[in-house]
C-alpha positions as semicolon CSV with decimal commas, in nm:
position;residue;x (nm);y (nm);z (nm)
1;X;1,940;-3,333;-1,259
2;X;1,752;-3,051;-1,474
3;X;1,491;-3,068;-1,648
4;X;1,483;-3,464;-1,665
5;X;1,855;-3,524;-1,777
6;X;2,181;-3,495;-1,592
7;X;2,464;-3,354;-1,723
8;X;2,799;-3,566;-1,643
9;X;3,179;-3,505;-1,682
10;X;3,380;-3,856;-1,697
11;X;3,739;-3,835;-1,559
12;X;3,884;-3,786;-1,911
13;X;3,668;-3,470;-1,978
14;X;3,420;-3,592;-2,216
15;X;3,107;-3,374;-2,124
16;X;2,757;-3,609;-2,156
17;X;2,392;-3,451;-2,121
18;X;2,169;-3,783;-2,033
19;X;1,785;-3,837;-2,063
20;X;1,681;-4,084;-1,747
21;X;1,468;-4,342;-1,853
22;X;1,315;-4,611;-1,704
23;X;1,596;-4,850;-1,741
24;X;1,869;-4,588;-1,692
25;X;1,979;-4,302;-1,972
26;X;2,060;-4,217;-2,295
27;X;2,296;-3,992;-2,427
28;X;2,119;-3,695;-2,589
29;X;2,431;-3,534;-2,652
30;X;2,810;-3,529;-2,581
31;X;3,118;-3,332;-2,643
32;X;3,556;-3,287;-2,522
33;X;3,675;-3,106;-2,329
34;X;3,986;-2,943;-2,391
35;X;4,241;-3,219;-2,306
36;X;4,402;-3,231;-1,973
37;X;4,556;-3,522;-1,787
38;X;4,302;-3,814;-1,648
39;X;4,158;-3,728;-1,320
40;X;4,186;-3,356;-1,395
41;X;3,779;-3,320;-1,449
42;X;3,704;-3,428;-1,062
43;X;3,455;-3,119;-0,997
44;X;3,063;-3,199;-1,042
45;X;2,933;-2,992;-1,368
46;X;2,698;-2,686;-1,218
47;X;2,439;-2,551;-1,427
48;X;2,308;-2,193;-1,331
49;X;2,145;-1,939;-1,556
50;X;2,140;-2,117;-1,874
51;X;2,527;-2,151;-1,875
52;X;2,744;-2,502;-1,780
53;X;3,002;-2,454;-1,562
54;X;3,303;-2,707;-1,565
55;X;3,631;-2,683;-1,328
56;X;3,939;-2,849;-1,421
57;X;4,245;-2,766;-1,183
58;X;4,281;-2,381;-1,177
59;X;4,037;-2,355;-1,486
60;X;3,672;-2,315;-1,522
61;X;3,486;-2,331;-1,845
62;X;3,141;-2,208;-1,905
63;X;2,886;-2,314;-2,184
64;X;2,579;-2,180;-2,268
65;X;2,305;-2,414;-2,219
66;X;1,964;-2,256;-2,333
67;X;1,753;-2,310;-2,561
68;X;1,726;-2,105;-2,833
């Protein structure tokens, strides 16, 4: 968790930033992955230095994350 949300990767690479709330989350945001086969994004999402970093098999993808 940063800042209050969580950022998630389902097994199908759809990338989800969630706001917790008292009864769970919401999705503030969401966005693919490029396609690879199912069980391919198994690697928890790091954030460090403002970027996203996602692993899938021998790849790794990084996203910048701050705020502008």
């Amino acid at each position: 968790m940063l800042d209050g949300r969580i950022y998630a990767v389902n097994h199908q690479g759809t990338m989800y930033l969630l706001n917790v709330t008292d009864d769970g989350f919401d999705i503030a945001s969401q966005f693919e992955i490029k396609k690879k086969p199912t069980n391919s994004y198994l690697a928890h999402p790091v954030v460090s230095a403002g970027r996203l970093y996602i692993r899938c098999d021998q790849n790794l993808y990084a996203f910048d994350v701050r705020a502008n």
